[in-house]
Backbone as numpy.savetxt, mean C-alpha at the origin, in Angstrom:
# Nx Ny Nz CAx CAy CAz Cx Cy Cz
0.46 -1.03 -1.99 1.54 -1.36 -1.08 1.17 -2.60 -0.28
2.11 -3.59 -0.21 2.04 -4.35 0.59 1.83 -4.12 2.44
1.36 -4.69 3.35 0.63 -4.23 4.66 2.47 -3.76 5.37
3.25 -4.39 5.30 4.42 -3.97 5.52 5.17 -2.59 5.19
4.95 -2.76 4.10 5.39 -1.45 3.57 4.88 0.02 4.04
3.06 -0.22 4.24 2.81 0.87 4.71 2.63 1.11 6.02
3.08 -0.09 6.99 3.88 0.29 7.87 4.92 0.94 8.25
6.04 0.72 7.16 6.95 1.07 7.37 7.26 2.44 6.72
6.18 3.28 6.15 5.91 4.37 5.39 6.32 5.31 6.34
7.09 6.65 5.72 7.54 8.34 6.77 6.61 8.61 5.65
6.57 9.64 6.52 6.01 11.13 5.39 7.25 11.90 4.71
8.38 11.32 5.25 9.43 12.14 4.05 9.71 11.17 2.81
9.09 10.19 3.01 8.77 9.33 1.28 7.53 9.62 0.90
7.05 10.86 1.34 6.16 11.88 0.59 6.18 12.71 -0.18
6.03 12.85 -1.20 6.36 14.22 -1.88 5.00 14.70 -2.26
4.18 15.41 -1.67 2.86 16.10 -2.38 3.52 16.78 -3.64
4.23 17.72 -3.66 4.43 18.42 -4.60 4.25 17.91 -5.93
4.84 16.48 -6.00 5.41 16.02 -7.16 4.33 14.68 -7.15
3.32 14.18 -6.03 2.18 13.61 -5.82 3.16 11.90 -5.88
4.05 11.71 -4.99 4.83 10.53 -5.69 5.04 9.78 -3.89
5.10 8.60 -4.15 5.23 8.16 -3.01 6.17 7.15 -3.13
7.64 6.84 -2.59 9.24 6.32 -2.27 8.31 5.12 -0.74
8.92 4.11 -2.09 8.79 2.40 -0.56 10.11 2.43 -0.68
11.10 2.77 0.85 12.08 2.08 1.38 12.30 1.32 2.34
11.22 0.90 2.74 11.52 0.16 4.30 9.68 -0.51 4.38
10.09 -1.51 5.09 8.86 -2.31 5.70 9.25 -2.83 6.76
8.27 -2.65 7.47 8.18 -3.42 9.16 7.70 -4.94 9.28
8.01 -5.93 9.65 7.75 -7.15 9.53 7.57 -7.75 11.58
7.08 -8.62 11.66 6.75 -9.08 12.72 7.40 -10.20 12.66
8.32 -10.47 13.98 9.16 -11.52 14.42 8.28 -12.20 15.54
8.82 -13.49 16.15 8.21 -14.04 17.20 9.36 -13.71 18.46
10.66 -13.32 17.86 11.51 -13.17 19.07 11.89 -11.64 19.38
11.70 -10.63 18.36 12.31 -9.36 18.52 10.78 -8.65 18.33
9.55 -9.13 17.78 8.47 -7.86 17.59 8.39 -7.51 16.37
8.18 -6.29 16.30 7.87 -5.66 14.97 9.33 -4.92 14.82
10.19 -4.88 13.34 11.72 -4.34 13.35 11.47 -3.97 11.91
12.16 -2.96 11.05 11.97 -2.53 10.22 12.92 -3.00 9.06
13.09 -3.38 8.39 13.99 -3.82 7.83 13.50 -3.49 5.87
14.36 -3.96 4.82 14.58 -3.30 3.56 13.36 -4.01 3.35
12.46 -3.89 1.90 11.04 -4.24 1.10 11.67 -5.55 1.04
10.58 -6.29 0.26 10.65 -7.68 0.00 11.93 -7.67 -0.39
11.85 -7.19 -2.30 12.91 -7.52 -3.14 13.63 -6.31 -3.42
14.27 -6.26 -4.31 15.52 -4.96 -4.49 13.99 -4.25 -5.21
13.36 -4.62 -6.37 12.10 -4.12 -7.12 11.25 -3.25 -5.94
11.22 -3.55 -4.92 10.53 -3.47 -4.06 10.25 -1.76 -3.84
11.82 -1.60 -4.02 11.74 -0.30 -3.63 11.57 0.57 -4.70
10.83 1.53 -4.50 10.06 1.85 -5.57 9.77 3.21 -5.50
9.16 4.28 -6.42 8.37 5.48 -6.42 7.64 5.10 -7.35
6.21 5.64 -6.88 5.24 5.67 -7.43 4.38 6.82 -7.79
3.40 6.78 -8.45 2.69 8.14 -8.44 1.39 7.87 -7.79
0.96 9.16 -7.30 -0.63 9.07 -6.64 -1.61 9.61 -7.12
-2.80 9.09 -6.87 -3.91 9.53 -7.77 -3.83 10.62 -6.86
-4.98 11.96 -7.49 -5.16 12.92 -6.87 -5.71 12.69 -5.65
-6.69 11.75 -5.14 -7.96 11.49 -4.36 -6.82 11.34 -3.40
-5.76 10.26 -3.72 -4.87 9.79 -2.47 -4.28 11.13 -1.83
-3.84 12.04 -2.76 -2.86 13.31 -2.00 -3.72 13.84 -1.10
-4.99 14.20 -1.75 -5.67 15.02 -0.41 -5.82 14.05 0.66
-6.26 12.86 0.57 -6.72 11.91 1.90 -5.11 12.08 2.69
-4.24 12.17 2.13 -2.90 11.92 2.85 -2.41 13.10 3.51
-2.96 13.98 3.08 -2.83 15.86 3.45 -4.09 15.72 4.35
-5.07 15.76 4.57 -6.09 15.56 5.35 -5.43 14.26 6.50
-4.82 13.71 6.67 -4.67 12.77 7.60 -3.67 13.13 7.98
-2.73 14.05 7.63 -1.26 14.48 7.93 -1.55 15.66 8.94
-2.42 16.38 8.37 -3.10 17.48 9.68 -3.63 17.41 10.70
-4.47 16.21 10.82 -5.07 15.12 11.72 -4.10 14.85 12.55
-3.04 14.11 11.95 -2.37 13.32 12.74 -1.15 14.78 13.65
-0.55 15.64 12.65 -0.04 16.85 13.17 -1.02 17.63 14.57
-2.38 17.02 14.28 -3.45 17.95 15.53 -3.06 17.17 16.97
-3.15 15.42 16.32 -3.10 14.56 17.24 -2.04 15.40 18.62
-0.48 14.78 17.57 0.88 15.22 17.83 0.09 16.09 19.04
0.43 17.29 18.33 0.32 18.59 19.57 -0.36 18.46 20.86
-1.60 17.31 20.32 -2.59 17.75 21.80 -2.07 16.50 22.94
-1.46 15.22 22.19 -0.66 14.46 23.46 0.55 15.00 23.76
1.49 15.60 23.36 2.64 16.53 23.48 3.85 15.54 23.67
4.51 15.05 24.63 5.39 14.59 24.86 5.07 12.99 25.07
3.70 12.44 25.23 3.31 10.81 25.07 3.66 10.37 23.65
3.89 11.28 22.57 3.96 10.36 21.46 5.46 10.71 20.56
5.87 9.97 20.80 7.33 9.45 19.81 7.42 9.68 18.33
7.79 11.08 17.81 7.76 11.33 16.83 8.62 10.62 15.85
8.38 9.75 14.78 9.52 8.66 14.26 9.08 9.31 12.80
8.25 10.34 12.28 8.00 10.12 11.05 6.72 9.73 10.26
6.87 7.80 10.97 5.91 7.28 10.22 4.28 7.78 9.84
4.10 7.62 8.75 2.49 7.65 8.52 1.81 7.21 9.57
1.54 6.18 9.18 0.47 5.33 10.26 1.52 4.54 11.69
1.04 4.99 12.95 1.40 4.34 14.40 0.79 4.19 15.56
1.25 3.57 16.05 0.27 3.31 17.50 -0.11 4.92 18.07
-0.61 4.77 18.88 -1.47 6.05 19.59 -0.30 6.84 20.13
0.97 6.13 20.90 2.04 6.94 21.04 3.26 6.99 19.74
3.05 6.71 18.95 4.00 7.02 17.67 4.87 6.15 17.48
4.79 5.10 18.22 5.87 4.06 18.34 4.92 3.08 16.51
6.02 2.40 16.34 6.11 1.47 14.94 4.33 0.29 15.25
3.77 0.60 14.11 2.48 -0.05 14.37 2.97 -1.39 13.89
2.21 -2.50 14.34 1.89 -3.91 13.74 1.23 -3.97 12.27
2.20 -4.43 11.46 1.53 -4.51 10.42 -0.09 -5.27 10.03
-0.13 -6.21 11.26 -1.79 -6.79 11.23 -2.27 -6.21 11.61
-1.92 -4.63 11.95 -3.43 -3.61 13.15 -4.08 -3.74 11.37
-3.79 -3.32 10.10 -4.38 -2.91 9.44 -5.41 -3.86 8.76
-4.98 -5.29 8.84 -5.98 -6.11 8.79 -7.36 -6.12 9.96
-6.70 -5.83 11.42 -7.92 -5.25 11.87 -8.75 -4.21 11.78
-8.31 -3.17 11.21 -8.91 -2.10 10.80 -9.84 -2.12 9.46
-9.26 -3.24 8.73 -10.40 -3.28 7.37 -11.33 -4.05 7.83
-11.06 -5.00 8.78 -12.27 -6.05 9.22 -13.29 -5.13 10.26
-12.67 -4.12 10.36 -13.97 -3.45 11.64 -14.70 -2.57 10.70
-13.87 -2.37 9.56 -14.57 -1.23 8.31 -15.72 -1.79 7.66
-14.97 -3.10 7.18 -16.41 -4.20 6.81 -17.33 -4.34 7.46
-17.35 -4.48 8.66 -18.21 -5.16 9.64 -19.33 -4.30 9.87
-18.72 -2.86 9.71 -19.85 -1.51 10.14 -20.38 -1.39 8.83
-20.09 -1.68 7.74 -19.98 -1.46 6.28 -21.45 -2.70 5.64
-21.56 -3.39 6.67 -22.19 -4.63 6.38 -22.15 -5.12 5.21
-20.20 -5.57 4.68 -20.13 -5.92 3.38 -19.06 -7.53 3.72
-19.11 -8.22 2.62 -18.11 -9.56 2.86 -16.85 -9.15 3.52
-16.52 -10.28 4.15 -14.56 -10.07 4.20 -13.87 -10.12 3.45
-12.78 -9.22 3.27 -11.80 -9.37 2.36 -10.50 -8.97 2.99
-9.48 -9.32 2.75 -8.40 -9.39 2.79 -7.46 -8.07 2.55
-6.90 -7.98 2.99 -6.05 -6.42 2.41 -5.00 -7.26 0.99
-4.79 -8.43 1.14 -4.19 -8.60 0.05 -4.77 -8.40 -1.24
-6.30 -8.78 -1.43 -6.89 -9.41 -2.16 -7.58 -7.61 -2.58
-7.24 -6.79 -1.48 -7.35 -5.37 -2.46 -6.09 -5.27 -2.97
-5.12 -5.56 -2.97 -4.30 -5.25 -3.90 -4.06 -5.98 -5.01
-4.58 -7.32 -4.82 -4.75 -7.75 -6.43 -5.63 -7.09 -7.08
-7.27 -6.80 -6.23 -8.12 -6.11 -7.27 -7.54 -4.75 -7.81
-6.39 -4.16 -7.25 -5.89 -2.61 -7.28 -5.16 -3.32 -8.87
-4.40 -4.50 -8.80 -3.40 -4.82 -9.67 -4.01 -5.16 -11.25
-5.73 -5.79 -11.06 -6.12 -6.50 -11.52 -7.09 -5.13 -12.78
-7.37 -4.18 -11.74 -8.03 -3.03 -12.32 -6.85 -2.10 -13.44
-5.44 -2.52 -12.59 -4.77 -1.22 -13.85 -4.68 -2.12 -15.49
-4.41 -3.94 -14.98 -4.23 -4.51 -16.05 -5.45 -4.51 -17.30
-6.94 -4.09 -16.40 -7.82 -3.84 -17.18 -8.25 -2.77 -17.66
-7.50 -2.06 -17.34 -7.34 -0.65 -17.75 -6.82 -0.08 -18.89
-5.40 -1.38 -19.12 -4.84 -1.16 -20.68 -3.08 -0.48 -19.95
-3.11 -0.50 -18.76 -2.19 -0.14 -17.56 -0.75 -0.88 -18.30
0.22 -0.56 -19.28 1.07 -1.78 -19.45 2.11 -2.73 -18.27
2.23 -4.40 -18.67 2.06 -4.79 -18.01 3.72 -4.64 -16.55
4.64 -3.57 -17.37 5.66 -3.00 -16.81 5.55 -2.28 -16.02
4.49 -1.54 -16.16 4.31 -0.77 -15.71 3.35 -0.95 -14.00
2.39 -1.89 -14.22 1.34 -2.30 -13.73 2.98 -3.36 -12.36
3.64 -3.90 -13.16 4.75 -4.63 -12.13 5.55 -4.05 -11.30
5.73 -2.95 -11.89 7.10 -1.66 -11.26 5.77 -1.02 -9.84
4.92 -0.88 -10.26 4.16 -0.19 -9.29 3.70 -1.26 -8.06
3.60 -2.57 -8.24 3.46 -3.48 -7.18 4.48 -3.91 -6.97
5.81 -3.65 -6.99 7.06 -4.14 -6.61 7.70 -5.79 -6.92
6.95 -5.69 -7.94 7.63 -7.11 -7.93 8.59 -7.46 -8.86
9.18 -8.12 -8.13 10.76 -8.29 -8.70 11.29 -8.78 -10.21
9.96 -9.35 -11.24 10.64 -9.26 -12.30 8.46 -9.18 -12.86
8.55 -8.65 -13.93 7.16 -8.89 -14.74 6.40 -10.13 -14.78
7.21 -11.22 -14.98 6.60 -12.88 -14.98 6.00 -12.84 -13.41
6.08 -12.59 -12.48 5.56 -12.10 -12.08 4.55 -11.99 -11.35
4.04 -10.67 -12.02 3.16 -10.43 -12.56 2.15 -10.95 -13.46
2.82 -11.48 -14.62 1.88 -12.16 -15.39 1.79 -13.24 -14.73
2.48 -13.94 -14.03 2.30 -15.26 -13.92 1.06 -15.61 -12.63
1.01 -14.14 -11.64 -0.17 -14.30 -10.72 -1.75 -13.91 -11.33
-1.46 -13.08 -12.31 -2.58 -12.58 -12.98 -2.98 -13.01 -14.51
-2.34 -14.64 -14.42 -2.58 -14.77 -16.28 -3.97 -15.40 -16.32
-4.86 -15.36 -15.43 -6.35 -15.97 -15.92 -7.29 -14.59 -15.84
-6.46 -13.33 -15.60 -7.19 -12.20 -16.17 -6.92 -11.97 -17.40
-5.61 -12.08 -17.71 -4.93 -11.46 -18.91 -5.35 -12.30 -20.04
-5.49 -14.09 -19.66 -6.37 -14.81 -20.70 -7.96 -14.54 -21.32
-8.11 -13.46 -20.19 -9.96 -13.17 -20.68 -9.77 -11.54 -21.31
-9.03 -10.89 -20.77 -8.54 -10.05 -21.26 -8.03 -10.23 -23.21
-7.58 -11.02 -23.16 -6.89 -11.30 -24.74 -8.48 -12.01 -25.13
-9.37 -12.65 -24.36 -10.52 -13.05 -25.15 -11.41 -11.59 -25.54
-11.38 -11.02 -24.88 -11.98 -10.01 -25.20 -11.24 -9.02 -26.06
-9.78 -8.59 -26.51 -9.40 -7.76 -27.36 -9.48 -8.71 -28.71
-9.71 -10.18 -28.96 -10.53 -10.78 -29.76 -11.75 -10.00 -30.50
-13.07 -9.95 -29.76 -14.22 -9.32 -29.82 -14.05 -8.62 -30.34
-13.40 -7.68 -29.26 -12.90 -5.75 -29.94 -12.76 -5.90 -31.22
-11.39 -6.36 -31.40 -11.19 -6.57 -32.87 -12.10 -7.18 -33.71
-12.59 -7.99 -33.81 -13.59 -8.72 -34.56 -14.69 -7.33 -35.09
């Protein structure tokens, strides 16, 4: 998901049951109104996806967490839904989460990286996976496959060097 998107994430575009997760909305940052929620990038945008197992429990484990939170501030926090929010429940900044990976790194004593640049490696891992490439597009929201190929064709060129080999 783009840093927007999982801002703009409820838990009723949750479905554990069915392990699937619905992008309808992303929060974006203005210079005159703040943070306002408005539709995904593109129409593609909006999307269901499926979740690995690892994600359901971390998301069930943080849903109880955050349900413990709830109760013990009681009436300080603004129940809206969302997954992730400020300490009173109000709509987070989509850059808190860039600060949050940079303080993860930092304790982590590993390089900087980007939250974007995990989602290319997220994008970059299904294409090497054998992930097809429709499939691999529908799940990053982007609005047509080219794309896709067209941000990731100096993987997909080493990729085809190597199903060369294979074959050979």
């Amino acid at each position: 998901l783009r840093r927007g998107e999982l801002a703009g994430l409820e838990w009723s575009d949750i479905d554990f049951k069915n392990s699937t997760i619905t992008i309808n909305r992303s929060i974006v940052t203005t210079n005159h109104n703040g943070s306002i929620e408005k539709d995904p990038k593109t129409q593609k945008s909006r999307r269901t996806i499926t979740m690995a197992p690892t994600l359901v429990n971390v998301l069930l484990e943080y849903k109880k967490w955050q349900d413990d939170y709830k109760e013990m501030v009681g009436d300080y926090f603004q129940d809206t839904d969302k997954v992730f929010t400020q300490n009173d429940g109000k709509n987070i900044n989509p850059s808190t989460f860039t600060g949050w990976l940079n303080q993860l790194l930092k304790v982590a004593e590993l390089d900087h990286y980007s939250l974007h640049s995990i989602r290319h490696t997220h994008i970059t891992m299904q294409i090497a996976a054998g992930v097809p490439i429709v499939t691999v597009s529908a799940r990053a929201g982007h609005a047509r496959t080219s794309t896709t190929t067209d941000i990731y064709a100096h993987f997909i060129r080493s990729s085809d060097q190597q199903a060369a080999y294979v074959i050979d």
